[in-house]
C-alpha positions as CSV (number, residue, x, y, z in Angstrom):
1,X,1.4,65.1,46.2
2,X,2.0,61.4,45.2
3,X,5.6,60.9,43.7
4,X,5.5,60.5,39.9
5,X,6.3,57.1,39.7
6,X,3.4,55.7,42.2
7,X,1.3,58.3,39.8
8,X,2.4,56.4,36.7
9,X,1.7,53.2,38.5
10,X,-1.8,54.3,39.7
11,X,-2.6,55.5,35.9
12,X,-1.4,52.3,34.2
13,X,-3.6,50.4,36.6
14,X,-6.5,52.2,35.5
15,X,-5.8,52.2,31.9
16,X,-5.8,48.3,32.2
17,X,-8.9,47.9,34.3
18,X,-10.4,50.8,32.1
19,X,-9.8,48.0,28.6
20,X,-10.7,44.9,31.2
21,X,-14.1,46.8,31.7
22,X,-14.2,47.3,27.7
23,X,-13.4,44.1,27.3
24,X,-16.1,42.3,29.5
25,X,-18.6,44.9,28.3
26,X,-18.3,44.0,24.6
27,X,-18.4,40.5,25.9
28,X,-21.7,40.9,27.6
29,X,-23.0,43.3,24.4
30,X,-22.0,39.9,22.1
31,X,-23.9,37.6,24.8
32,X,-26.9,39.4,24.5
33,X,-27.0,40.1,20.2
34,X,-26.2,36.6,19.8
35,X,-28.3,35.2,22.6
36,X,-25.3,32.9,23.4
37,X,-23.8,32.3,26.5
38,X,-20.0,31.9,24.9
39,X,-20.3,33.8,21.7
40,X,-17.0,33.2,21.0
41,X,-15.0,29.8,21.5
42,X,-11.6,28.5,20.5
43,X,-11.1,24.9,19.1
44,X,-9.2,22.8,21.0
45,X,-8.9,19.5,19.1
46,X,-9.0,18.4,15.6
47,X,-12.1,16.2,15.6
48,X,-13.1,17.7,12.1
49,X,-9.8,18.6,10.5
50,X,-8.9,20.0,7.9
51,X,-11.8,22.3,8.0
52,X,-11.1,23.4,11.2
53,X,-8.1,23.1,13.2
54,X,-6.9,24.0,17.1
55,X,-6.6,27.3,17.8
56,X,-9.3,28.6,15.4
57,X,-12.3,31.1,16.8
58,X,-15.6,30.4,16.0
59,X,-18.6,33.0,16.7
60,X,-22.0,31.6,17.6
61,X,-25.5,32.7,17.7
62,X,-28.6,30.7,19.4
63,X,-31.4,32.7,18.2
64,X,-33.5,30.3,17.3
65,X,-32.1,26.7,19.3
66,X,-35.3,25.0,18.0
67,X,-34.3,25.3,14.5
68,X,-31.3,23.4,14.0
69,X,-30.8,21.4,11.2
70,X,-29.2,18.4,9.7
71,X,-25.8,19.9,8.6
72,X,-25.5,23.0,10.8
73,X,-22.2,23.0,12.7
74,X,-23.2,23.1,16.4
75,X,-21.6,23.3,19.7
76,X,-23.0,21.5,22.8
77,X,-22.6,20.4,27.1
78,X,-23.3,17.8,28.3
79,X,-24.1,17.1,31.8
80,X,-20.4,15.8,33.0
81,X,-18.3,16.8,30.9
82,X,-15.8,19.7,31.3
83,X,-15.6,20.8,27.7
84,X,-17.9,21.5,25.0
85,X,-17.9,20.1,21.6
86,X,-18.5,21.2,18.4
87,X,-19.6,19.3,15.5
88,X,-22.1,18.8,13.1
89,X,-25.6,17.9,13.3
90,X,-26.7,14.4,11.7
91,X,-29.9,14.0,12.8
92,X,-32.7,15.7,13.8
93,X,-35.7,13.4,15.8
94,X,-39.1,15.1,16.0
95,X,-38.8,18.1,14.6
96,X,-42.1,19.3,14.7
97,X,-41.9,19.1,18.5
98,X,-41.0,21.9,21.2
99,X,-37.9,20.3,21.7
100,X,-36.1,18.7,19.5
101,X,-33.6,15.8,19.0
102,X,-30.4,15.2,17.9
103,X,-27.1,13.4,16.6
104,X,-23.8,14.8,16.0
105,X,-21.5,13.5,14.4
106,X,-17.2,15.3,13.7
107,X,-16.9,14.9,10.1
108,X,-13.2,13.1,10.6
109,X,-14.7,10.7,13.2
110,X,-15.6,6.7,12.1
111,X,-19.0,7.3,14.3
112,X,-21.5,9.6,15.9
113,X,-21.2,11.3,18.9
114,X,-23.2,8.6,20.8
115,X,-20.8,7.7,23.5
116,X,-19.9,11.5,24.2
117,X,-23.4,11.5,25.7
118,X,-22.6,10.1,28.8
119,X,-25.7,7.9,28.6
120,X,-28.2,10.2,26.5
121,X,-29.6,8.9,23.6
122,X,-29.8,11.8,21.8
123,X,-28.7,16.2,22.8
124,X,-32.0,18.6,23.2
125,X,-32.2,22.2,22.8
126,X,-30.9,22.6,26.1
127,X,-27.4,21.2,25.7
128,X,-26.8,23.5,22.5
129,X,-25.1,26.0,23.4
130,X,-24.8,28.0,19.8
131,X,-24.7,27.0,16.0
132,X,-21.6,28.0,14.4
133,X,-21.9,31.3,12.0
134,X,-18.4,32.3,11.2
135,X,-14.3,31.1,11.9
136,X,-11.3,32.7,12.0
137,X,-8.8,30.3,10.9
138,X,-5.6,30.3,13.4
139,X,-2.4,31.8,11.7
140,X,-0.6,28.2,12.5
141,X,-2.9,26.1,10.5
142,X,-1.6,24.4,7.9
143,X,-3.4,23.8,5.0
144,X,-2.5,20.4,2.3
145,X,-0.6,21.2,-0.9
146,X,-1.2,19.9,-3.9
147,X,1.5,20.3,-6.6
148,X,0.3,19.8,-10.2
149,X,1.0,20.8,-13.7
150,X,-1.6,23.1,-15.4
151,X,-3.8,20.2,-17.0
152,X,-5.8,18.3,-15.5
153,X,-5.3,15.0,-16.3
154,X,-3.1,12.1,-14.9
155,X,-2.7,11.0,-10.9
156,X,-2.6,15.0,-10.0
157,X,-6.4,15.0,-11.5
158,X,-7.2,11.5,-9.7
159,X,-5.8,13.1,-6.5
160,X,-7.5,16.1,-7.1
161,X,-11.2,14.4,-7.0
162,X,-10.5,13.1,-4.4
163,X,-10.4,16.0,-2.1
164,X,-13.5,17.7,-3.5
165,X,-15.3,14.3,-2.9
166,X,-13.8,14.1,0.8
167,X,-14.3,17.8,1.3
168,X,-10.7,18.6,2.0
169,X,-9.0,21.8,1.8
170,X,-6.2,22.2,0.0
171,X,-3.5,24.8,-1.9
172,X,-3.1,24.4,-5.3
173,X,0.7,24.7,-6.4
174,X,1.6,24.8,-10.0
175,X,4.5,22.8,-11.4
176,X,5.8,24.2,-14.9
177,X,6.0,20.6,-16.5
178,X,6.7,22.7,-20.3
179,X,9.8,24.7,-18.7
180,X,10.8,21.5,-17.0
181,X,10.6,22.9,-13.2
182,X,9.3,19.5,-12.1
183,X,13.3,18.1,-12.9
184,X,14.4,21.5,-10.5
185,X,16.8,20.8,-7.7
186,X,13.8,21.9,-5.2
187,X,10.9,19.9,-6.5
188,X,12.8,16.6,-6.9
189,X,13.9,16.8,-3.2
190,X,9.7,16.2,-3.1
191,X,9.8,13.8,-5.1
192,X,13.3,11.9,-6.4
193,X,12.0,10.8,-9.7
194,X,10.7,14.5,-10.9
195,X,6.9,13.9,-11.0
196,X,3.5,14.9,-10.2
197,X,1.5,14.6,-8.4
198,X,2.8,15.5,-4.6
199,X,1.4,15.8,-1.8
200,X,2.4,18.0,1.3
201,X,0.4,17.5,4.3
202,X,2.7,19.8,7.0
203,X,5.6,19.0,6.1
204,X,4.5,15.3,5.6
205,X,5.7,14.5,1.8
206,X,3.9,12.1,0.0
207,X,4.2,11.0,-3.8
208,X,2.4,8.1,-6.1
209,X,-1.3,8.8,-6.8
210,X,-2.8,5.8,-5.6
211,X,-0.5,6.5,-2.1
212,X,-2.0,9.7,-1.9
213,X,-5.0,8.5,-2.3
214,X,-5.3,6.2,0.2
215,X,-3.6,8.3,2.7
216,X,-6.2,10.8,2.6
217,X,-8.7,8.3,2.7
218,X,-7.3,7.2,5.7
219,X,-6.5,10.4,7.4
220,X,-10.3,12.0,7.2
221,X,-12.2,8.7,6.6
222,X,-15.9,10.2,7.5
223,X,-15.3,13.7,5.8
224,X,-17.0,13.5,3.0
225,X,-17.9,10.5,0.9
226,X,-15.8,7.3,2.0
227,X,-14.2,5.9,-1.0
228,X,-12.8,2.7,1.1
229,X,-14.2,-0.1,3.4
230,X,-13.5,0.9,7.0
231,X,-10.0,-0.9,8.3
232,X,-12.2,-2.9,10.2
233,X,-13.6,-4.3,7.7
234,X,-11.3,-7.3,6.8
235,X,-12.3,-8.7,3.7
236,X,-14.1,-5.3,2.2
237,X,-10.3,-4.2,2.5
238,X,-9.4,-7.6,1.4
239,X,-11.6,-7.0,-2.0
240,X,-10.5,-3.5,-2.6
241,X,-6.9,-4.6,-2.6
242,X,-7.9,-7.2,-4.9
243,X,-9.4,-4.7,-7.6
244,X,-6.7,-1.9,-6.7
245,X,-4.6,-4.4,-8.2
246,X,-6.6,-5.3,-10.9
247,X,-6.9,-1.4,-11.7
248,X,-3.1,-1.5,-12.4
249,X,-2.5,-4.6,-14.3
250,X,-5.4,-5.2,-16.0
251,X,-6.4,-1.8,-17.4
252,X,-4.1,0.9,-16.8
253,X,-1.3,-0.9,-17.9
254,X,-3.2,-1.9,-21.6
255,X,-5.1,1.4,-21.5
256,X,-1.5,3.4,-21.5
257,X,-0.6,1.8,-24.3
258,X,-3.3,3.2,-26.8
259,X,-2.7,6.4,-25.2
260,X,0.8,6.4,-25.8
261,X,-0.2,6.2,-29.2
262,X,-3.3,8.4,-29.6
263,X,-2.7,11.3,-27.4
264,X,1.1,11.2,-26.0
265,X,2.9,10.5,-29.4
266,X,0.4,13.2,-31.3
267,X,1.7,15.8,-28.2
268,X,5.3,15.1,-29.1
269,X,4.7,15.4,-33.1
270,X,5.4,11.8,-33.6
271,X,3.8,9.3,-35.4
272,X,1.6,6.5,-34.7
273,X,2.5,3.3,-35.3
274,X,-0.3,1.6,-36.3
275,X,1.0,-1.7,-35.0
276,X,1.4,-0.8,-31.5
277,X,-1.7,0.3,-31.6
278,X,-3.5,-2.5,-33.0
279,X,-1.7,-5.0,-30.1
280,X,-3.2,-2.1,-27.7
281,X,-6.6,-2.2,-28.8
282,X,-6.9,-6.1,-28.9
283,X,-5.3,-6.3,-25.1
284,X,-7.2,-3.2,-24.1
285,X,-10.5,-4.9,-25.2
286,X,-9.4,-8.5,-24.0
287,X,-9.4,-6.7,-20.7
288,X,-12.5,-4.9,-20.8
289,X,-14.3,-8.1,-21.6
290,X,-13.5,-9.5,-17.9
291,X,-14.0,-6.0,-17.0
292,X,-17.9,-6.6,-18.4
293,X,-18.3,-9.7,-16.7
294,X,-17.1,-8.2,-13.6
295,X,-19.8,-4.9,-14.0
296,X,-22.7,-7.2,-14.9
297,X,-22.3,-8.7,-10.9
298,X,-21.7,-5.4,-9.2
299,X,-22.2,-1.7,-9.5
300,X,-18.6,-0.6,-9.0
301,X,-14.9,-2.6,-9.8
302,X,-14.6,-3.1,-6.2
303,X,-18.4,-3.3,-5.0
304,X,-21.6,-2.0,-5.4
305,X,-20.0,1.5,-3.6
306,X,-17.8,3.9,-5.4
307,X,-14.4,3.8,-4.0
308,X,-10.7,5.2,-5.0
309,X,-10.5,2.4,-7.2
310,X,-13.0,3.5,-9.4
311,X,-11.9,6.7,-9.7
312,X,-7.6,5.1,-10.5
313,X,-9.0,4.6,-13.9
314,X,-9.6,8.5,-14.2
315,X,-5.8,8.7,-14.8
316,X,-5.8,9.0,-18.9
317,X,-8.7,7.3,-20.1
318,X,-11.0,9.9,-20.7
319,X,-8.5,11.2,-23.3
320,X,-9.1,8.2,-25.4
321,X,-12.4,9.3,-26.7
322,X,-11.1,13.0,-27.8
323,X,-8.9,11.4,-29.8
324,X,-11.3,9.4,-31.6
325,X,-11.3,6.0,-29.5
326,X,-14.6,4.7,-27.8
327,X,-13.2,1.8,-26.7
328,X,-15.2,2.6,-23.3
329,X,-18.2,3.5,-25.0
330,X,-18.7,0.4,-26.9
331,X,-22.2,-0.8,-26.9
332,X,-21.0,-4.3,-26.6
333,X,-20.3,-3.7,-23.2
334,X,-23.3,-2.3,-21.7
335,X,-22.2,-2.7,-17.9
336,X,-18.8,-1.0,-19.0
337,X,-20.5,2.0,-20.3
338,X,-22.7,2.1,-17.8
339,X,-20.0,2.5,-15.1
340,X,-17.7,4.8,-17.5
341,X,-20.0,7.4,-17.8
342,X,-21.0,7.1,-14.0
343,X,-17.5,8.0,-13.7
344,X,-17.2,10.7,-16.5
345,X,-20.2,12.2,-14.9
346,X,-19.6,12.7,-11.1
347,X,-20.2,16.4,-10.9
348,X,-17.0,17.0,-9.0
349,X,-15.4,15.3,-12.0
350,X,-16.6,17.7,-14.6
351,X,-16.8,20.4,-12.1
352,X,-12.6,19.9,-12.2
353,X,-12.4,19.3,-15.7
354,X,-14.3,22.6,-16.3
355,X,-12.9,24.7,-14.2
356,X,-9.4,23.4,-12.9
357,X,-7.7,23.1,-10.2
358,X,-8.0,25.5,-7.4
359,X,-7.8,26.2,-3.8
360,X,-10.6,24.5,-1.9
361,X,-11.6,25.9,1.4
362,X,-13.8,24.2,4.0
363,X,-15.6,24.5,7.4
364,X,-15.2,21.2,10.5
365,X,-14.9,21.6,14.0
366,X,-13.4,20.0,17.5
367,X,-13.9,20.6,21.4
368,X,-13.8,24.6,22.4
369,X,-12.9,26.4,25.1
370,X,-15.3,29.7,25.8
371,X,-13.3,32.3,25.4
């Protein structure tokens, strides 16, 4: 008879092969339901952050690998290369053919996937090894916080678009501005002059609308809409600077003034005094005339594309009109109008103002490992 600690040993080896042969056959059950060869992959890079991040699973399926479609999260081999790559499908080249073409593209990357190709002009059904169907987010990644007061209105609002238009995930974390929390000890070691909004991007702090702005601009240029010239584009950055600084001189600084006196003054129970509003009004307007001459030769204050700087003069504008001042509506400016309720009307705008801030959750990608 076999001493009892050999016996132990001999039992606990067959325990483990008994879950290793588990294991693998639940790994050949998923290859063949899914009709993938790696059914399950982990990410390895951030190519597509925030959506996804390293370390997250992702479960494929390649059921039908002629039917891919602009959009569909993909990952791919190519002939060369030791890792595969997931990201998203940008085009699709004859798609009524047998076998199809395509372009991927990361959503955080400046450009398509063209040079990964080692040559190829285009991936065919062959390199695709599954489209992406579901993730499971790794318990390290870190998602952005956004801290805000309960309206949405002000740089937190501005800041706020901004990530639904670029796509990007984020927490939601209220500030108490009524019970003063944003003068606590804790939030003014974010942000030393007790404001909002603030940004926390893993530990990275980051106050000032506009700087938020840009910074996430920046970070995931090709996710979502770009709202800024590439950095290599020298005098398209030259003119946004121009207008960024126009934005602040020439009509937030005038517009704060009337709503000083129609919207924060009425919110405080004081008074209006007519006089500072008058001098508003006439500055305001003074600046909205340039501001006409301006729209009448381009779409957009800083081009004929939408960009950060458009949406800076989201701040507290649209609160003049509630409180009875159409300024911005004024039929004597046609091309101001125009562009106002352009502004007023992007769906993620009133999508925000309807609904308020919330916790945004998205889907990217990066290179895998099969697992």
């Amino acid at each position: 008879m076999l001493p009892g600690r050999i016996r132990r040993a001999l039992l606990e080896g067959l325990l483990f092969a008994s879950s290793l042969s588990s294991s693998y056959m639940a790994y050949a059950a998923a290859e063949v339901v899914t009709n993938c060869k790696s059914p399950v992959v982990v990410v390895l890079s951030g190519s597509m952050e925030p959506g996804i991040h390293r370390g997250d699973l992702l479960l494929l399926s390649n059921w039908a690998p002629n039917e891919y479609t602009n959009g569909d999260i993909a990952v791919y081999e190519v002939p060369g290369q030791a890792e595969s790559i997931v990201h998203r499908v940008l085009e699709t080249r004859d798609p009524q053919s047998s076998s199809r073409r395509y372009i991927t593209k990361g959503d955080n990357n400046e450009v398509d996937d063209l040079t990964l190709y080692n040559g190829m002009q285009w991936l065919e059904s062959e390199h695709l090894v599954g489209k992406v169907y579901g993730a499971n987010r790794s318990t390290s990644t870190m998602v952005l916080k956004l801290y805000a007061g309960a309206r949405v209105a002000g740089g937190s609002a501005v800041v706020a678009l901004v990530l639904a238009l670029k796509k990007i995930p984020y927490e939601y974390i209220l500030v108490d501005m009524a019970n003063k929390e944003n003068k606590s000890a804790e939030h003014l070691k974010r942000h030393p002059y007790g404001q909002i909004p603030v940004l926390d991007d893993d530990g990275f702090i980051l106050y000032e609308t506009r700087a938020i702005c840009k910074y996430l601009e920046n970070k995931f240029p090709g996710q979502g809409m770009r709202l800024a010239p590439a950095m290599t584009d020298v005098q398209g950055q030259a003119l946004f600077d121009q207008a960024a600084s126009v934005e602040v001189a020439n009509f937030y600084r005038p517009m704060l003034k009337v709503v000083q006196e129609v919207v924060f003054n009425k919110m405080m129970g004081r008074p209006t005094n007519q006089a500072n509003l008058d001098d508003g009004l006439k500055d305001f307007g003074a600046k909205l005339d340039v501001y006409e001459q301006l729209l009448a030769k381009q779409k957009y204050t800083a081009g004929n594309e939408l960009s950060l700087v458009d949406l800076y003069h989201l701040t507290y504008a649209p609160s003049l009109e509630p409180a009875g001042v159409d300024i911005l509506q004024s039929e004597s400016r046609p091309n101001v109008k125009r562009w106002w309720n352009e502004l007023i009307g992007l769906p993620a705008w009133v999508q925000l103002k309807g609904e308020g801030y919330k916790h945004v959750a998205g889907l990217a990608a990066g290179t895998t490992s099969g697992v």
